[in-house]
Every structure is written in C-alpha cells, then in structure tokens.
C-alpha positions as CSV (number, residue, x, y, z in Angstrom):
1,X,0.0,0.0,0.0
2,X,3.2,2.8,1.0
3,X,4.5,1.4,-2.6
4,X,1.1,2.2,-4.1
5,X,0.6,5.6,-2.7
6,X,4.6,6.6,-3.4
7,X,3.7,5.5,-7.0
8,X,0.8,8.0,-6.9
9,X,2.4,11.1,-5.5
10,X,5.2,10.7,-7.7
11,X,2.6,10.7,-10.9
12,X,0.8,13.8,-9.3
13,X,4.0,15.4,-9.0
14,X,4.9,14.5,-13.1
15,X,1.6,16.1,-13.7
16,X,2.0,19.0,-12.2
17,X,5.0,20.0,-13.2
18,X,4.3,18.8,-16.8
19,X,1.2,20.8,-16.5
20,X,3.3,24.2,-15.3
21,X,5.7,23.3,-18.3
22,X,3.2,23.5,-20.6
23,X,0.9,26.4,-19.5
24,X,1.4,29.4,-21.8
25,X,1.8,32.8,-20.7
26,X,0.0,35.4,-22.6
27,X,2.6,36.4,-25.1
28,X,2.9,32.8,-26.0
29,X,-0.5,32.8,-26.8
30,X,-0.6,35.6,-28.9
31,X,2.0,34.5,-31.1
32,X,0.6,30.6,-31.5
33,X,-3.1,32.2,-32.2
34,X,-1.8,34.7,-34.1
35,X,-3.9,37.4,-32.8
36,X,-3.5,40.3,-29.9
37,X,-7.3,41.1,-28.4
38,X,-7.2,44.9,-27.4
39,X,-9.9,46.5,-25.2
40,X,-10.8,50.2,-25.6
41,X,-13.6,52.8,-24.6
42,X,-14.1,54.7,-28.0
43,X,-15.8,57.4,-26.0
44,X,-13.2,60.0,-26.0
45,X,-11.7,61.6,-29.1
46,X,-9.2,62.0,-29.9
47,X,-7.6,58.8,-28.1
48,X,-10.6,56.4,-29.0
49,X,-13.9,57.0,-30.9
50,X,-16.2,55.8,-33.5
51,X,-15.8,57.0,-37.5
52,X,-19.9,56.2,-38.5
53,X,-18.7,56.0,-41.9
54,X,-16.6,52.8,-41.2
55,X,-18.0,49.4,-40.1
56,X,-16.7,46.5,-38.3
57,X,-13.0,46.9,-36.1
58,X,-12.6,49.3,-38.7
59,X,-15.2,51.9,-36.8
60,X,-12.7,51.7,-34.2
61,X,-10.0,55.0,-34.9
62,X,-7.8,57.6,-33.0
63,X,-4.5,57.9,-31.8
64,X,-4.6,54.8,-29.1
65,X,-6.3,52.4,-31.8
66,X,-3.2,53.4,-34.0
67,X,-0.6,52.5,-30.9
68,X,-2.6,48.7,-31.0
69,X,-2.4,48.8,-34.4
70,X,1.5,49.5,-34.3
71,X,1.9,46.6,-31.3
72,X,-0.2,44.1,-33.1
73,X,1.9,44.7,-36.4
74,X,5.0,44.4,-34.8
75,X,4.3,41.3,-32.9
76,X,3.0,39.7,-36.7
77,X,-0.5,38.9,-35.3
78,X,-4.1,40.1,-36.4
79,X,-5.6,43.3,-33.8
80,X,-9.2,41.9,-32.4
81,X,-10.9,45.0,-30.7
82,X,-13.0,44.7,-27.9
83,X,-15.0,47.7,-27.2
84,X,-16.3,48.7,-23.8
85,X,-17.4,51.3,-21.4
86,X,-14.2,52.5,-19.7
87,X,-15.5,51.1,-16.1
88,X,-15.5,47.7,-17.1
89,X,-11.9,48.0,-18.7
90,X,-9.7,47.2,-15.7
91,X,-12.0,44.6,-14.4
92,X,-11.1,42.7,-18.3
93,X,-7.6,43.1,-17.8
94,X,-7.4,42.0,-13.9
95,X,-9.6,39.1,-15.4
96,X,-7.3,38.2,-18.2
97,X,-10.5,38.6,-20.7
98,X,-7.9,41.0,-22.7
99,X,-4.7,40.6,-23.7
100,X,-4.1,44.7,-23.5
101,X,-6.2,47.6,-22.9
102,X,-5.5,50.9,-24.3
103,X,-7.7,53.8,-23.1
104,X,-5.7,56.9,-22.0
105,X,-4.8,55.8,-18.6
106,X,-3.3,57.6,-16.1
107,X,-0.6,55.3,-13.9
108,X,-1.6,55.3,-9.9
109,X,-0.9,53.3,-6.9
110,X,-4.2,51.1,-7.2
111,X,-4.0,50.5,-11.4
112,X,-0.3,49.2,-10.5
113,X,-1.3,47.1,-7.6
114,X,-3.8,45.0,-10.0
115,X,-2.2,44.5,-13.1
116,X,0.9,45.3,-15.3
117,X,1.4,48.9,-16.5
118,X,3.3,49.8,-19.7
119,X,6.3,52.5,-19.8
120,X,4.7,56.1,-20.5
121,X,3.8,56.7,-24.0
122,X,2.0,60.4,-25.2
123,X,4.6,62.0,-23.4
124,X,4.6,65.2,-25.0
125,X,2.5,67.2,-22.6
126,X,1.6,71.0,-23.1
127,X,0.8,73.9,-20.5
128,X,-2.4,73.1,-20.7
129,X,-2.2,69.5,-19.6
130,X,-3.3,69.3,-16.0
131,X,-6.3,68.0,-13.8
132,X,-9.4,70.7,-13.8
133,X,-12.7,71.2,-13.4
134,X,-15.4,72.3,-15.4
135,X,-18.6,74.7,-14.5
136,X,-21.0,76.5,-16.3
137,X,-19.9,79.9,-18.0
138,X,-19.5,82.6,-15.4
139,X,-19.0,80.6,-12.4
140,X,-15.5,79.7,-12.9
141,X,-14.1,82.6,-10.0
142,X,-16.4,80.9,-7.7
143,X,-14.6,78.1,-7.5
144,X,-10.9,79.3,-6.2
145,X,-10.2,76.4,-3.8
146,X,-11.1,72.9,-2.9
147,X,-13.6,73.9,-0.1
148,X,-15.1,76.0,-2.7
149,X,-16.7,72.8,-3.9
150,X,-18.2,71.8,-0.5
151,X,-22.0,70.3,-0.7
152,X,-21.8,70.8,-4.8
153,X,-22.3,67.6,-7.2
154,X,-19.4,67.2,-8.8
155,X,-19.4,64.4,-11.7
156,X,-16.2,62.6,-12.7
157,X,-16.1,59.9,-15.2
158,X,-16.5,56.0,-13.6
159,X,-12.9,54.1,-12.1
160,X,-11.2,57.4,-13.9
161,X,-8.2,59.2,-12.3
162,X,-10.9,61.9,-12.1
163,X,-13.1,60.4,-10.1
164,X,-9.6,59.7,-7.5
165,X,-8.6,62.5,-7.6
166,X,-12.0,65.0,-6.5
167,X,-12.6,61.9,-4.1
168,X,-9.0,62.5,-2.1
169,X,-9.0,66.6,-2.8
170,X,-12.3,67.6,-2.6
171,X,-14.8,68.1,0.6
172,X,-16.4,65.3,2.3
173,X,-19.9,66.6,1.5
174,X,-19.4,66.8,-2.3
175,X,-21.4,64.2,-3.9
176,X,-20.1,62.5,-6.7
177,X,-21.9,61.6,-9.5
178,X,-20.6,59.3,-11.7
179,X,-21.1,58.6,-16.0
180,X,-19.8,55.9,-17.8
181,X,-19.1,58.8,-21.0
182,X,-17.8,61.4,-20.5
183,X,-20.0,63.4,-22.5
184,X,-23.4,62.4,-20.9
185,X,-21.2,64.5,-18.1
186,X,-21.0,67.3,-19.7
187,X,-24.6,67.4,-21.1
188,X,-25.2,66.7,-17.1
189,X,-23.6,70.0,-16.3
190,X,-24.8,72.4,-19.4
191,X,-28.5,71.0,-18.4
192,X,-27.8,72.0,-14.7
193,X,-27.6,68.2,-13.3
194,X,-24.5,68.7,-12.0
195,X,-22.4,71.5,-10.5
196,X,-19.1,70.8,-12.1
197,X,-17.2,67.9,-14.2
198,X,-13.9,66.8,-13.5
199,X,-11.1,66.3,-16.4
200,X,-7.7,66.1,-17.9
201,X,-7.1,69.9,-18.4
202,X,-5.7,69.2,-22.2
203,X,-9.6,67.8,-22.9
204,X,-11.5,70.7,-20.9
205,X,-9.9,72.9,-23.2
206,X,-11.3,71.1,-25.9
207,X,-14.6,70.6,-25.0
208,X,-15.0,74.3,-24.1
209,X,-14.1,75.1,-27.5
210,X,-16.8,72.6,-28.6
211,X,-19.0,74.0,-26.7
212,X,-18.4,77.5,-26.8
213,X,-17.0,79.9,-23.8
214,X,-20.9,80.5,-23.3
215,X,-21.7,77.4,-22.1
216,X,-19.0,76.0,-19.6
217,X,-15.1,77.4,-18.4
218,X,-12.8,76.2,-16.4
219,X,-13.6,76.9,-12.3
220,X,-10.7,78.8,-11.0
221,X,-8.8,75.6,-8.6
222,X,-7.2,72.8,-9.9
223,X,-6.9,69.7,-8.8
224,X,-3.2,68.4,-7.8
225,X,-1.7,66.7,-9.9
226,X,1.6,65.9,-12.3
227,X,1.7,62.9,-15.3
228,X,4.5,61.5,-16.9
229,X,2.2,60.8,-19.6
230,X,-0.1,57.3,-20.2
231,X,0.2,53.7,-20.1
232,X,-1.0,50.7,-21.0
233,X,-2.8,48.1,-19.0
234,X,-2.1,44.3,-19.2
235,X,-2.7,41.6,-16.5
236,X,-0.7,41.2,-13.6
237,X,2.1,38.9,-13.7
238,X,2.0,38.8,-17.5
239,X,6.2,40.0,-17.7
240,X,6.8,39.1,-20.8
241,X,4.2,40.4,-22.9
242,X,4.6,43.8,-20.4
243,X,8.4,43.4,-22.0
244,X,7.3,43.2,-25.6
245,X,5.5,46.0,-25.1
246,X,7.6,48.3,-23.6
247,X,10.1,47.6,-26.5
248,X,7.8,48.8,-29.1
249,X,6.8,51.7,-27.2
250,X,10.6,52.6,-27.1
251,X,10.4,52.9,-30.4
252,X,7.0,55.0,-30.6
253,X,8.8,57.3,-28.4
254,X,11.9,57.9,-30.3
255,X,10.1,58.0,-33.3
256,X,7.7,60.6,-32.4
257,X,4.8,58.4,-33.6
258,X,1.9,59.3,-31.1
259,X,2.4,62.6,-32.0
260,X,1.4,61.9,-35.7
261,X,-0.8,59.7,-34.8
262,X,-3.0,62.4,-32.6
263,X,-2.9,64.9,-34.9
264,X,-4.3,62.8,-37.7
265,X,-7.2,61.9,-34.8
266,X,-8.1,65.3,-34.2
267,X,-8.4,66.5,-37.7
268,X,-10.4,63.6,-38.6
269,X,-12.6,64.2,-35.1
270,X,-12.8,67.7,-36.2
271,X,-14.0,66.7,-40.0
272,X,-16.8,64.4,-38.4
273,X,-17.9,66.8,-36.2
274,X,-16.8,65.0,-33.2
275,X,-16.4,65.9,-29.8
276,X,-12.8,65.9,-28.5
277,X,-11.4,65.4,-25.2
C-alpha cells in the first residue's frame, strides 16, 4: 500500500510540473493564435472613438487604436478589438478577458497594484495639460479652492483618475456623480444636473471650445496633480508580454509616432464633427 501511494504522489507530481511546463503565458499565446485582443472605450476623441462612416474593427479609430495597431503589427499577429465602457476596462484586464487595454490611462498606486502597467507613452505634454474642473460659464471665479466645492455635485467619469482625484482633494460633502461617458457628463452640467465635471485639463480645453465659452469654463482651482504621460494596462504577472511592449513603445517614443498619430485623430474628429477630449 506505502508502494502504491509513493507510485501515486510521484505521478501527481509529473503532472503538475508537466502541467506548469506546458501552460502558456499570454505572449505565447498571442503568437501561436496569431492574434492580440485589445480592449478600448471609443468614448473619448481624440484617443478612442467611432468613425460612422466605417464598419466593423474598422469603426474603431484615433490615436490609441493606432498604438494597438503599431503593437499588433509588430508582434505579426491580427488586432481583435474589444470595445467597452471604460468602467468595465480594468475589471477585463485583472480578469485576463484581454490581452491589452489601451484607453488613455493615467498610472496610480491602485491600477499598479492590479495589473501590469506599460512604460509612458504620449509624453509630450503642453501647459495646458493638468487636472481641472469644469462649471457652467461665469462661475469659474467661484470656485478658487477645494472647499469652494463643499455640498456641490461634482461628476467625474467612472474608475477614472478623475473620479480619485476630486474623491482624495475635494470636501467630504461633495457628492459625486458618476457617468460611464464622459459626454453624458458634460450634457449633465450644461443642463444644470450637476455642479461641475472633472477632467484632464488638455480635454477641458477642448470641449470648451466645442461647446463654446458660453456654455461651460474652467472653475478657477485645480486639482493636484503631475503625469508623466499614459500607459498601457495588461494583467498582472503577464512580464513578458509587459516586456514586448515596452520595447515597441521605445520605439513610438523615439520616433515621435503618437504625435502623428493624434494629430491625424483630431483632424479627422474635427472633419466628423466629433467631440474631442
């Protein structure tokens, strides 16, 4: 019977270790399908939207489908989008349902803690780029610090740095409201739903000039905050295919390719009549 049950730990143990042998990590599985599956939130031009005239993956455009586009080309395997509403992102990553997510994220503590961030890509930043906050035109001087905020609805976009950020710097009795787009936000504040809308500076600036001056400015505070620039989300543990990654982005960066590629997005928003961010 000891023989026996030596016999059968011994097998368990060939099976296990045969069985971590063979299981693939997520780069080796990309490269045997032959195919990278990239999840987005084509909700914010000029990083991600939707071109009406195009159908299909092809629908998909702006300066973060380009960057998947770029990955997947270098790799040699197809790009498979996944589009989603940008709340449900990390939870695909964290689950493995993705292979990478690309959606203008900021790096923080809690994105690092749960899965594997990229090296910083759009890292050309201007004055304008910052953390701010929207309100309806002529408020903007009523706003000039944090406390300024106190008992005001303030809507931030859902799991964004936003919504972090107004959380940790604003009042206690602020209530947040959240949207899974960012422009059902800022139709919440023109219509008088909510008191302010929190954003990256860069894409305030932008959607004032959609909007007109009229309509919404910038309150007077901003929120704290400095950025490197944006990474890419992939799930924890997955080094090698965080690896692969980073080395193509290298390249991006040197070349100067996001650049291009977000001019190109703007214009195009711009011809469509999109909003941008």
């Amino acid at each position: 019977m000891k023989k026996l049950i030596s016999i059968i730990l011994a097998l368990v143990l060939l099976f296990s270790l045969a069985s971590a042998a063979s299981a693939e990590t997520k780069l080796e599985k990309i490269l045997a399908e032959g195919k990278i599956i990239f999840a987005t939130s084509p909700d914010f031009a000029p990083s991600e939207f939707i071109d009406p005239n195009k159908e299909g993956d092809e629908q998909y455009v702006g300066a973060d489908v380009e960057l998947a586009k770029y990955i997947a080309q270098k790799l040699g395997v197809e790009l498979v989008i996944q589009p989603m509403d940008f709340g449900a992102l990390q939870a695909a990553v964290t689950q493995g349902a993705v292979d990478i997510a690309i959606s203008g994220f900021a790096k923080t503590e809690e994105r690092a803690e749960n899965m594997n961030l990229s090296d910083f890509y759009n890292t050309e930043r201007d004055e304008d780029n910052g953390q701010r906050i929207l309100v309806k035109a002529g408020e903007g001087a009523n706003y000039p610090t944090a406390e300024s905020f106190s008992g005001k609805t303030v809507a931030a976009q859902i799991a964004s740095l936003q919504y972090n950020l107004i959380t940790a710097q604003l009042p206690e009795d602020i209530k947040i409201k959240t949207y899974s787009n960012i422009n059902e936000s800022i139709l919440a504040l023109i219509n008088g739903r909510v008191d302010a809308v929190a954003v990256a500076g860069t894409n305030g600036l932008m959607i004032i000039n959609a909007n007109g001056e009229d309509k919404i400015e910038f309150a007077d505070f901003w929120l704290d905050y400095s950025s490197d620039g944006n990474v890419i989300a992939m799930t924890k543990g997955e080094d090698d295919l965080t690896a692969a990654v980073n080395e193509i982005l290298a390249e991006v960066n040197e070349l100067g390719l996001y650049k291009g590629w977000k001019d190109e997005a703007q214009a195009l928003a711009e011809s469509l009549g999109i909003e941008t961010h």
